[in-house]
C-alpha positions as CSV (number, residue, x, y, z in Angstrom):
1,X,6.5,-0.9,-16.0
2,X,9.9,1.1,-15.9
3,X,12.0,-1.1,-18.3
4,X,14.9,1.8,-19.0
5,X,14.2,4.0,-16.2
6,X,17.3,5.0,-14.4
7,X,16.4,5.8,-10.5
8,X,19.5,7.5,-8.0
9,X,18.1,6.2,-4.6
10,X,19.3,8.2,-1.5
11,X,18.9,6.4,1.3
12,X,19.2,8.2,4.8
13,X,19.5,7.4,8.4
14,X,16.7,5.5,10.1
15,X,15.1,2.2,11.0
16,X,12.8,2.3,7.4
17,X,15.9,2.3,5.8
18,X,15.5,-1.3,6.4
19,X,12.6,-1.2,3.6
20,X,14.5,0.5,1.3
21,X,16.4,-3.1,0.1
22,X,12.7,-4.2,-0.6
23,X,12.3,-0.9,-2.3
24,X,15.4,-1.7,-4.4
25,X,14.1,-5.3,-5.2
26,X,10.8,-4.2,-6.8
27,X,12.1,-1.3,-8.5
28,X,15.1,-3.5,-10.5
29,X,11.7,-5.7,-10.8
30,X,10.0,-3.2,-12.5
31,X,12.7,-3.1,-14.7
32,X,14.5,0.1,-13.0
33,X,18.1,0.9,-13.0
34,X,18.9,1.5,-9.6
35,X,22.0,3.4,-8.2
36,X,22.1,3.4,-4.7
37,X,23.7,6.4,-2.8
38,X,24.3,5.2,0.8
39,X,24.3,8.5,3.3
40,X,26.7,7.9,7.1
41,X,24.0,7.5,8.9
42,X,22.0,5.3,6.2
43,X,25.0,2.6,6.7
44,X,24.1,2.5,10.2
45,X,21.0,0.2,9.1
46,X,21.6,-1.4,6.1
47,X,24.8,-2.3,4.7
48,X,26.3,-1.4,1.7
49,X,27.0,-5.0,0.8
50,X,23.6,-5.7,0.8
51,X,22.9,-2.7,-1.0
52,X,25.0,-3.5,-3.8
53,X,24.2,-6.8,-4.2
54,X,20.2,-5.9,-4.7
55,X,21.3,-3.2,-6.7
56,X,24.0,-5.0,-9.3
57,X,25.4,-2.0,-8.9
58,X,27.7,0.1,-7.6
59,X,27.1,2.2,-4.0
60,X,28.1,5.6,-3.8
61,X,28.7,6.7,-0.4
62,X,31.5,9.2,0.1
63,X,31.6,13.0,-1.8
64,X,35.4,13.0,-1.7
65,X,36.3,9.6,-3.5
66,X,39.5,10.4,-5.3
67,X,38.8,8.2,-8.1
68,X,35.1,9.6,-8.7
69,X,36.1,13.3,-7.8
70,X,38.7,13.3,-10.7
71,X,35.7,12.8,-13.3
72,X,33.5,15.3,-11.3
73,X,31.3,12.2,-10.0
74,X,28.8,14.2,-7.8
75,X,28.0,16.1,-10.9
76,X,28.0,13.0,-13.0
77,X,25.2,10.8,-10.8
78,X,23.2,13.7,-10.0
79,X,22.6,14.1,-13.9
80,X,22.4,10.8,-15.3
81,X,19.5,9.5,-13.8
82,X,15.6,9.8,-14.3
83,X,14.9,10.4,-10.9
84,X,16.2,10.8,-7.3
85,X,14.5,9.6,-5.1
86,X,15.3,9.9,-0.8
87,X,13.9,6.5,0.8
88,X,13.9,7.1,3.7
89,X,14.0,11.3,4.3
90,X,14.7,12.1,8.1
91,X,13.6,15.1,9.2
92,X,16.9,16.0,8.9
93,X,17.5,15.7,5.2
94,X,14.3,18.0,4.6
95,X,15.6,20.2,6.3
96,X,19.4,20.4,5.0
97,X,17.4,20.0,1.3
98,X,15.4,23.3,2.4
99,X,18.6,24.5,3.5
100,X,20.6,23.8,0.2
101,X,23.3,22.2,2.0
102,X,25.8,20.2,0.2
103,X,28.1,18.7,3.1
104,X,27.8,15.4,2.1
105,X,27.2,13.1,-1.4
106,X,23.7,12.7,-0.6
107,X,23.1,16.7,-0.3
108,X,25.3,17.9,-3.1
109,X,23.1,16.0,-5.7
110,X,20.2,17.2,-4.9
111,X,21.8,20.3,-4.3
112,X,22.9,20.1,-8.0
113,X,20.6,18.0,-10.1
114,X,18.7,19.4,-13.0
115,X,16.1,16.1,-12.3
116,X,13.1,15.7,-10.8
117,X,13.3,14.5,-7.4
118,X,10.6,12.7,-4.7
119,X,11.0,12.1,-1.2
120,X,9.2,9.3,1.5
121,X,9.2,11.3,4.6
122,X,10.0,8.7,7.8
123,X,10.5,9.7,11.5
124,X,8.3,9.9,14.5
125,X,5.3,11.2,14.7
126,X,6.1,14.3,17.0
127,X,8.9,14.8,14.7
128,X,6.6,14.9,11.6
129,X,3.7,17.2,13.4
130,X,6.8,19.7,14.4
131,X,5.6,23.1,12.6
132,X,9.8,23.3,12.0
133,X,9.3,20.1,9.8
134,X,6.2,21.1,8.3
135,X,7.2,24.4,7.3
136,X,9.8,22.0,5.1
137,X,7.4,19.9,3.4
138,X,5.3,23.2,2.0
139,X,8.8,24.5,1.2
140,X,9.8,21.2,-0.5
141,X,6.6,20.9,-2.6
142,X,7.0,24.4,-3.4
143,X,9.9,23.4,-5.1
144,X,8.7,20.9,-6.8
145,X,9.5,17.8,-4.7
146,X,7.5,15.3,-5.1
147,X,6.5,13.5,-1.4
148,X,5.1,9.8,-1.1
149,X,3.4,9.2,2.5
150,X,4.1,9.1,5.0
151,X,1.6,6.7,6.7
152,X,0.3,6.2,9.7
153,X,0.7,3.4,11.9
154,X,3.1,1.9,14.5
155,X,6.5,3.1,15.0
156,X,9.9,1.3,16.3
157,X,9.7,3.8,19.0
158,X,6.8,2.6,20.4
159,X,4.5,5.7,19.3
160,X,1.5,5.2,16.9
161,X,0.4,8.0,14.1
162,X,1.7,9.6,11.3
163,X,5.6,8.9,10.4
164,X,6.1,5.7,8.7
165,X,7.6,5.3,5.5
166,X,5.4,4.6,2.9
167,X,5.6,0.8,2.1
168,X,7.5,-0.2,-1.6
169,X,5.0,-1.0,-2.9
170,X,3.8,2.7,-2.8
171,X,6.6,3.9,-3.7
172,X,7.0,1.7,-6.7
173,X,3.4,2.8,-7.8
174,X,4.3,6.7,-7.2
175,X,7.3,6.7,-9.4
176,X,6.0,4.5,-11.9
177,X,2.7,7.3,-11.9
178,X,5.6,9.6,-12.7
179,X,6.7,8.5,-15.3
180,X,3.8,6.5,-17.2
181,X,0.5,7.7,-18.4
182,X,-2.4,9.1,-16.1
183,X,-5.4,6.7,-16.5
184,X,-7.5,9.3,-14.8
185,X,-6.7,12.2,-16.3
186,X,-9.5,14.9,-16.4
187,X,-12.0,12.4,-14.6
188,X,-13.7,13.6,-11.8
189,X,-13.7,11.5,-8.5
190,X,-15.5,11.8,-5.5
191,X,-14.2,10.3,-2.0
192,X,-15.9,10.4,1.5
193,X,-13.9,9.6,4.2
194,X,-13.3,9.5,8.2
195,X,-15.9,9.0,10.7
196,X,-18.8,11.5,11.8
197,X,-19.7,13.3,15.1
198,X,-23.2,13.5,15.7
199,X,-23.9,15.6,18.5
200,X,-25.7,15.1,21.9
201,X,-25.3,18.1,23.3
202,X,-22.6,21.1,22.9
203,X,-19.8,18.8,24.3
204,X,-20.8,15.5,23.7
205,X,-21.2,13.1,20.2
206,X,-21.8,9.7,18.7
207,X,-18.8,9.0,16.9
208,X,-16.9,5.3,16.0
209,X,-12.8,4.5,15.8
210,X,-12.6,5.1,11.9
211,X,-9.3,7.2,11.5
212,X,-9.4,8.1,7.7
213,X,-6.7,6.1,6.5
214,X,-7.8,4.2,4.3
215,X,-10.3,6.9,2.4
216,X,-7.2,9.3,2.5
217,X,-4.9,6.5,0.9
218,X,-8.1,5.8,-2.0
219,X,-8.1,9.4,-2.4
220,X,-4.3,10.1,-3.0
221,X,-3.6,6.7,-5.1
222,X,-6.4,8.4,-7.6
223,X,-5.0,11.4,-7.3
224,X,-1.9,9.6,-8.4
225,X,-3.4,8.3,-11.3
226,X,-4.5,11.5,-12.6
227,X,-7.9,12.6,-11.3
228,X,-9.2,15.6,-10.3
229,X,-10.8,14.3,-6.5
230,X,-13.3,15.7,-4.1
231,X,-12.3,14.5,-0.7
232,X,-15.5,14.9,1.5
233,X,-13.6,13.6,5.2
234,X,-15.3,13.6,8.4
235,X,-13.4,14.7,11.4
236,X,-10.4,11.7,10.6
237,X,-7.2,11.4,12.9
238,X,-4.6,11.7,9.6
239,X,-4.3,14.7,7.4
240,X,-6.0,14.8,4.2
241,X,-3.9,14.5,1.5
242,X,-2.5,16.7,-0.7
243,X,-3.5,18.4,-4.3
244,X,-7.2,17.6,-3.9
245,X,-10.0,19.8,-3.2
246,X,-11.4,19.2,0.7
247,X,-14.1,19.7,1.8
248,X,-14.1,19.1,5.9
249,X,-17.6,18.4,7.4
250,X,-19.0,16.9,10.8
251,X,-22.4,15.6,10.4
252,X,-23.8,12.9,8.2
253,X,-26.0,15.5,7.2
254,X,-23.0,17.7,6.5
255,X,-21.5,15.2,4.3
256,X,-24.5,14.0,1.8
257,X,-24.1,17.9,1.3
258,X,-21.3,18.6,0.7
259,X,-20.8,14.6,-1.4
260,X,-24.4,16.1,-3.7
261,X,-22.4,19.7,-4.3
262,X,-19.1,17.8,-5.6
263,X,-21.6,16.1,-8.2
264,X,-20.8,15.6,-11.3
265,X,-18.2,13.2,-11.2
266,X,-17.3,9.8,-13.1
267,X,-17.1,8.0,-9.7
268,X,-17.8,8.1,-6.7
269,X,-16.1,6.2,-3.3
270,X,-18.1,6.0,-0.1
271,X,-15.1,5.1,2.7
272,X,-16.2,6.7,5.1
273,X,-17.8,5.3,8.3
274,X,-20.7,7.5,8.6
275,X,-22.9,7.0,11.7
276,X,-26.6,5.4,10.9
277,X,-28.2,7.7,13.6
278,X,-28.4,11.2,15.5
279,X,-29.9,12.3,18.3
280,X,-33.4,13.3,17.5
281,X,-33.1,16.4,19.3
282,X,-30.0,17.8,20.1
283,X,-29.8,19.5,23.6
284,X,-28.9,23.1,23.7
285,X,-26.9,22.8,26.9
286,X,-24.5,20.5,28.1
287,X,-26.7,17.7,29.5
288,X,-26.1,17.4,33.6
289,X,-26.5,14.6,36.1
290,X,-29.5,15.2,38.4
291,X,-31.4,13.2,40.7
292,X,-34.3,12.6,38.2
293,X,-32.1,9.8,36.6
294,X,-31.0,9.0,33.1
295,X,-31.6,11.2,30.9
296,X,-33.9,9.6,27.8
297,X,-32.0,10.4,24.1
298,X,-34.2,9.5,21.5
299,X,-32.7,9.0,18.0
300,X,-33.0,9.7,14.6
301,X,-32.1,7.6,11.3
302,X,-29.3,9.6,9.7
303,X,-29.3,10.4,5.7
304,X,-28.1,7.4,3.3
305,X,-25.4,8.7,1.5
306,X,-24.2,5.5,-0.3
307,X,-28.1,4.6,-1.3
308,X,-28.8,8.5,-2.7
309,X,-25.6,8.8,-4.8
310,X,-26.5,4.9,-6.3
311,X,-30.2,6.5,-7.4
312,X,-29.5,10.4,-7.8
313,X,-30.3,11.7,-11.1
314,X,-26.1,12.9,-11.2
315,X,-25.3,9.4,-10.3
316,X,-21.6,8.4,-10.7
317,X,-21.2,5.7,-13.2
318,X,-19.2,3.7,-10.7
319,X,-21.0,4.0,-7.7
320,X,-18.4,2.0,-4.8
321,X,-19.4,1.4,-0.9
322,X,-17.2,0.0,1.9
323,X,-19.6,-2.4,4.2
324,X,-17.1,-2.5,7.9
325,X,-18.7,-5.9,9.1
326,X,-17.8,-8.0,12.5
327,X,-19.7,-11.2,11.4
328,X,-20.6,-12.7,7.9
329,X,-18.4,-10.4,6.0
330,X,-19.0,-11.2,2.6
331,X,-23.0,-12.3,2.9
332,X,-23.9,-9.2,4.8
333,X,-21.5,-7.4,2.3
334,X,-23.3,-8.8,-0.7
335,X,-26.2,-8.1,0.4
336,X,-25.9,-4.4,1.2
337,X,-24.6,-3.9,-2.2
338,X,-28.1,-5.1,-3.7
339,X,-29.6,-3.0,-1.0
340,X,-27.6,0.4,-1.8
341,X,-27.6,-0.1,-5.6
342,X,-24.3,0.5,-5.6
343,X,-21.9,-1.1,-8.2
344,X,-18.9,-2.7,-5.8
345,X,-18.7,-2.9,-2.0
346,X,-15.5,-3.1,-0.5
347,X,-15.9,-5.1,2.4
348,X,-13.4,-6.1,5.2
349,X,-13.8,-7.2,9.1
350,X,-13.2,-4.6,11.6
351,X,-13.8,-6.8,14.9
352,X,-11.6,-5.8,17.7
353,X,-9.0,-9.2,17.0
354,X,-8.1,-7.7,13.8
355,X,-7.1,-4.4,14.4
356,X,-8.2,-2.9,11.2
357,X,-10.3,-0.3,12.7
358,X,-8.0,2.4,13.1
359,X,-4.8,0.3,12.2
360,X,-2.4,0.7,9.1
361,X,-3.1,-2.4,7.4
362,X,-6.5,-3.6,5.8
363,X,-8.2,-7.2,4.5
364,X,-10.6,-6.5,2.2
365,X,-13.1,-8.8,0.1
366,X,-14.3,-6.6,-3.4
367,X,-17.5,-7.7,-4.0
368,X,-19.0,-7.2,-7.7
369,X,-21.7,-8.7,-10.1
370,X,-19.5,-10.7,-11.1
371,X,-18.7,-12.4,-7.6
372,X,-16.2,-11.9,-4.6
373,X,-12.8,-11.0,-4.7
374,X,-10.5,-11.3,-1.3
375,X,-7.3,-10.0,-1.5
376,X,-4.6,-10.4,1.1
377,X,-3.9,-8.1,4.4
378,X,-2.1,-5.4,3.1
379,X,-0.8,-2.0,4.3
380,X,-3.8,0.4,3.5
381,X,-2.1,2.2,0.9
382,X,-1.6,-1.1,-1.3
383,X,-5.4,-1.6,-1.2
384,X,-5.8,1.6,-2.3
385,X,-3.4,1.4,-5.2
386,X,-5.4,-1.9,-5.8
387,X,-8.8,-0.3,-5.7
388,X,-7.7,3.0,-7.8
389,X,-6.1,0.6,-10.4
390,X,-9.4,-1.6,-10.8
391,X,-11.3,1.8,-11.0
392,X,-8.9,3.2,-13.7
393,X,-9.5,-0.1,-15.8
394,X,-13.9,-0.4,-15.0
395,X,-13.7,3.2,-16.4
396,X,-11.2,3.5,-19.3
């Protein structure tokens, strides 16, 4: 998958750095060249022993190493290779790469490459919703970086959202999208996503736990792959992702809308965990507690987005539905799929035990004509590599 390609890895200071020794392992699987620049703080976590030894190569670590200095080594590594690549990037390092600083090896090639270069953002979540560190990712895509993750799940400090560093596996799959051919190119793809709020009255709404993870990872590992994708997302807890055209809606109403207006398109994904009923009437005012009791809320069956897009005269010619199930997974799975005339459900178990609603990882059964397919519990951004893979080779 990259037999030749020659990969600088930066790795900076924080507990992911941990991963990137897995990262190193599947890249030299890949068939990647790998040399490994170790930054101070990086060697705080992983050693550069271990580094090496994954690497079978060399580890740069120090900008003023007489031996390398005398043949202008900074200059050297920051040319030789395909592509650098910072795994993990602090919030720190964006920022000294926004900066242009060059006080340290790790800085002063990518300070003075003529490559491309992508980053896997990793630090916690308040660090990573900071408008300081923010303002340095639109900066840093502005200039080209490319940026992988960062996901959103549990951190080592005890605080759950968006900070993680993309798994390997991700990052494999992103630099390997880099370099090799675009399946997707100039297909169209349609993704829903994220839960939806339907209201009761101006302050209240049905709603359910989805977060949008995995619909946001489907959406960006297509992206990856070359398509040009509609993301339709409810109101989700993680940010839509990037270079795709969003369209933000509340309703279910809202989002057979808005999913009909992003029509044509080759495919379409339903992941998103849209609510089977409204309120029949929606109160004007915020309902109050009186002494006449309960108040009575009749309701409403909402719009069937998955059915309408599997029998609309624009259908998709892959038509795929996610079935979240707490009991008889793959029968009630199965049988939703005849139901919806859908081509594939993707179905997985989202009873409280598991912790998939809402959680980073995901254990999902793929259930065609052909029969069921159950794939291991994986971070949600390998299933969606998976998935967007399997799509790529239904449609080539």
């Amino acid at each position: 998958m990259l037999a030749g390609k020659r990969i600088t890895l930066i790795i900076g200071g924080g507990i992911a750095a941990y991963k990137s020794l897995d990262l190193i392992r599947q890249l030299r699987r890949a068939g990647a060249q790998v040399t490994p620049v170790l930054t101070r703080a990086g060697a705080e976590f992983v050693t550069p022993l271990s580094v090496a030894a994954l690497a079978e190569a060399q580890v740069f670590q120090d900008l003023f190493d007489l031996k390398d200095e005398t043949e202008m080594g900074h200059i050297q590594l920051s040319r030789t290779s395909d592509l650098l690549v910072v795994a993990p990037a602090t919030a720190n390092m964006m920022a000294r790469m926004v900066a242009g600083l060059a006080d340290d090896l790790a800085s002063t090639l990518l300070l003075a490459t003529d490559k491309p270069v992508m980053i896997a953002p990793a630090m916690n979540v308040r660090m990573w919703q900071h408008p300081a560190t923010q303002r340095n990712l639109a900066q840093l895509r502005a200039d080209g970086v490319q940026v992988v993750g960062p996901n959103v799940g549990d951190m080592a400090c005890g605080e759950h959202g968006p900070g993680r560093m993309a798994e390997p596996a991700e990052i494999v799959a992103a630099i390997a999208a880099h370099f090799g051919p675009r399946p997707l190119a100039g297909r169209r793809v349609l993704v829903t996503s994220g839960p939806t709020h339907e209201p009761i009255d101006p302050v209240r709404y049905i709603a359910n736990r989805s977060s949008g993870a995995q619909g946001t990872a489907i959406a960006a590992a297509l992206r990856d792959l070359g398509a040009e994708v509609a993301f339709v997302t409810g109101p989700a807890s993680v940010p839509a992702p990037e270079a795709v055209q969003v369209v933000r809606v509340e309703t279910a109403r809202e989002m057979l809308k808005a999913a009909l207006g992003a029509l044509p398109a080759e495919v379409a994904v339903c992941a998103a965990a849209v609510a089977d009923w409204r309120v029949a009437q929606e109160f004007t005012q915020k309902v109050k507690k009186t002494t006449q009791g309960i108040p009575l809320l009749e309701f409403s069956e909402n719009p069937d987005i998955l059915a309408t897009l599997s029998t609309h005269e624009q259908r998709p010619r892959l038509v795929i539905g996610f079935a979240a199930e707490t009991e008889e997974v793959i029968a009630h799975a199965t049988a939703k799929r005849a139901r919806k005339g859908c081509d594939w459900i993707v179905a997985n178990d989202v009873s409280p035990a598991t912790g998939i609603m809402g959680g980073a990882e995901n254990a999902v059964h793929l259930i065609t004509e052909s029969g069921v397919e159950s794939w291991p519990r994986l971070p949600k951004g390998e299933v969606a590599q998976r998935l967007a893979q399997r799509i790529a080779e239904a449609i080539a």
